[in-house]
Structure formats: C-alpha cells, structure tokens
C-alpha positions in Angstrom: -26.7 50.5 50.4 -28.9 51.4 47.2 -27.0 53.2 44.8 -28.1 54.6 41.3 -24.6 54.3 39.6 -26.3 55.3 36.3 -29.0 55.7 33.0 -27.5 52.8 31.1 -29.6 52.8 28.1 -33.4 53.8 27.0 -35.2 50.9 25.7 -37.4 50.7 22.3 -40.1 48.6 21.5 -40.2 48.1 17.3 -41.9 46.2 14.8 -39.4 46.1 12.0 -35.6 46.4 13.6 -34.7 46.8 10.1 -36.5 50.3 9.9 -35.4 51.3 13.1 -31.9 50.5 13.1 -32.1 52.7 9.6 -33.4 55.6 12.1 -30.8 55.3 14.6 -27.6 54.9 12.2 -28.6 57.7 9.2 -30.5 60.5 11.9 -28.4 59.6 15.4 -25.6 58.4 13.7 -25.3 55.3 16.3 -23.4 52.7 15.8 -24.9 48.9 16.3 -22.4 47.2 19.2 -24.7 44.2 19.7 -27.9 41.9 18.4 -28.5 38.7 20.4 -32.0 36.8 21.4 -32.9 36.8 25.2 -35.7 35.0 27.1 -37.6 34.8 23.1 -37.5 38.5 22.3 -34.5 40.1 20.1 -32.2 43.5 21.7 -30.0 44.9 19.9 -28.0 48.0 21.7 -26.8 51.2 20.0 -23.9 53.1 20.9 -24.9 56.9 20.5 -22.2 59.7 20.9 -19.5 59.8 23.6 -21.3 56.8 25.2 -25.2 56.8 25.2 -26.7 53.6 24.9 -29.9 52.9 23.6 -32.2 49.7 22.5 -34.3 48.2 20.5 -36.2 45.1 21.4 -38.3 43.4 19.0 -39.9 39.8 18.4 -41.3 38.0 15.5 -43.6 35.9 17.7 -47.1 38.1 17.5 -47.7 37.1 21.3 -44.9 38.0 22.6 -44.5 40.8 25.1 -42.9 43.2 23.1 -45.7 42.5 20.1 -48.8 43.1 23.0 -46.8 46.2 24.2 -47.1 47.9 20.7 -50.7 46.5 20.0 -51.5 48.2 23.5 -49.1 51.2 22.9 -47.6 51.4 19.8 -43.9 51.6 19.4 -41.9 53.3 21.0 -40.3 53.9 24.6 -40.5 50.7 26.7 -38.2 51.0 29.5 -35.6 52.8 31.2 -32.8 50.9 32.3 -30.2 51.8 35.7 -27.5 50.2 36.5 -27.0 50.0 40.2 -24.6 48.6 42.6 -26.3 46.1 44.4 -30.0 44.5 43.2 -31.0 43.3 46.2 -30.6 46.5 48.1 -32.1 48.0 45.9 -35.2 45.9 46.0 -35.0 46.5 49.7 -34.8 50.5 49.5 -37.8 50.3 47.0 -39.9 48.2 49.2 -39.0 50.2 52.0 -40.7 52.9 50.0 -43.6 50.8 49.7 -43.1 50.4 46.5 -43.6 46.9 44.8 -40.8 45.6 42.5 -41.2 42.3 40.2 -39.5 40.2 38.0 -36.6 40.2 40.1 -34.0 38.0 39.2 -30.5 37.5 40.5 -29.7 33.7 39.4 -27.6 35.3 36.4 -24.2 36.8 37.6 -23.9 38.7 34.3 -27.6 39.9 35.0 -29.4 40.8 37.7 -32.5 42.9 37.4 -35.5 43.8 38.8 -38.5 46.3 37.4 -41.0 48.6 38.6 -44.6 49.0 37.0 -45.1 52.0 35.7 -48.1 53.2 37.6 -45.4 53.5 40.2 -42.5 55.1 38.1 -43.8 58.1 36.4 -46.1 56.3 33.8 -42.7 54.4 32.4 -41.5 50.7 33.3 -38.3 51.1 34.9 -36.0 48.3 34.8 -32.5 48.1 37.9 -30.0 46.1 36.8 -26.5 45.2 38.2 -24.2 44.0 36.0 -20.3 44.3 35.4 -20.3 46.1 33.2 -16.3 45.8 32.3 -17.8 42.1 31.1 -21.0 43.5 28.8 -18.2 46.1 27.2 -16.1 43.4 26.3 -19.0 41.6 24.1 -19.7 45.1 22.5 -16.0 45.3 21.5 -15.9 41.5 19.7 -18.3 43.2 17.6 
C-alpha cells in the first residue's frame, strides 16, 4: 500500500554552498549534520529546529544538473523530498493516477527513489524516497 510516512527535507539548488550554509546557520540557526558527493553533484543536509531537514545541493561542474537548473531558474527551491514506505507501490499508485514517475531507482537498499516532473506536481519536482531512516540518522550523528 502507498503511504506518505513524511516531508523529509526541502531541497536547494546554490551556487556558492559557502554563502548559503552562512544563511542557514547565522538566520535559521541550522546546524550542518552532513556534506558528501552523490552521482557528481554535492548535498549537504541541515538540521533546522526540533527536526526539519533541509538541503542544499550544489556542483562545481558548470553542466551539471544542478548548474542548468539555476541557469534556467536561478537558485533556489529544487525539490521536495517524501519519505514513503514502500517505492514501488508508490510508483504503482502514481501510475494508477496516470501520472508518470521517472528516475526510479531501487538497486540501492539505503536509497530508493523515484520523482515526478513538475508539470505534474504543482510546478515543483517532487522526489519519493524510502529509506531507513534509523541508518541515514546514524551517519548524521558520526558527524
């Protein structure tokens, strides 16, 4: 059964992670639980509050996706992330919907995601992801 368990985090795409991690820690007062590279792009994930998550991905590669997003764009929101129970139900209750989901990808255990274009979600990409998430908070904590 599809299940939205949750938001899990709001996704930023920056230029200069240096400027916006400035932004986040001095205004939001987050506090940086992670910075790793994935698939040639950069995340780094904020905790915010009583347990808000937000993101920033960046790139120093010019043609990568997160640099043609903010030529076309400019910075800012990129994606909204939930964290469901099961990915591939929920790629079955969204094309049951008629809706078209792509990128999906369940060959990582620790991963598993799938994304809808944003002329079907409201004008904003949405990324599903399952994950556990007992494993990701572990990472955060050897911070």
């Amino acid at each position: 059964m599809h299940r939205v368990e949750k938001l899990d985090h709001v996704g930023f795409a920056v230029k200069d992670k240096g400027r916006a991690h400035q932004f986040l820690t001095e205004v939001l007062g987050a506090i940086e639980v992670m910075d790793m590279e994935w698939g040639g792009f950069r995340f780094a994930s904020y905790l915010v509050g009583s347990g808000s998550m937000l993101e920033l991905i960046y790139s120093a590669d010019p043609k990568n996706f997160v640099n043609r997003f903010i030529e076309r764009r400019g910075e800012g929101i990129h994606h909204l992330t939930f964290k469901v129970a099961d990915i591939e139900a929920t790629v079955k209750h969204l094309r049951s919907l008629g809706l078209n989901p792509f990128d999906i990808n369940t060959s990582n255990p620790m991963w598993k995601e799938c994304y809808l274009h944003p002329r079907e979600a409201l004008g904003t990409l949405i990324q599903f992801a399952e994950f556990p998430e007992e494993e990701w908070a572990k990472l955060y904590q050897q911070r």
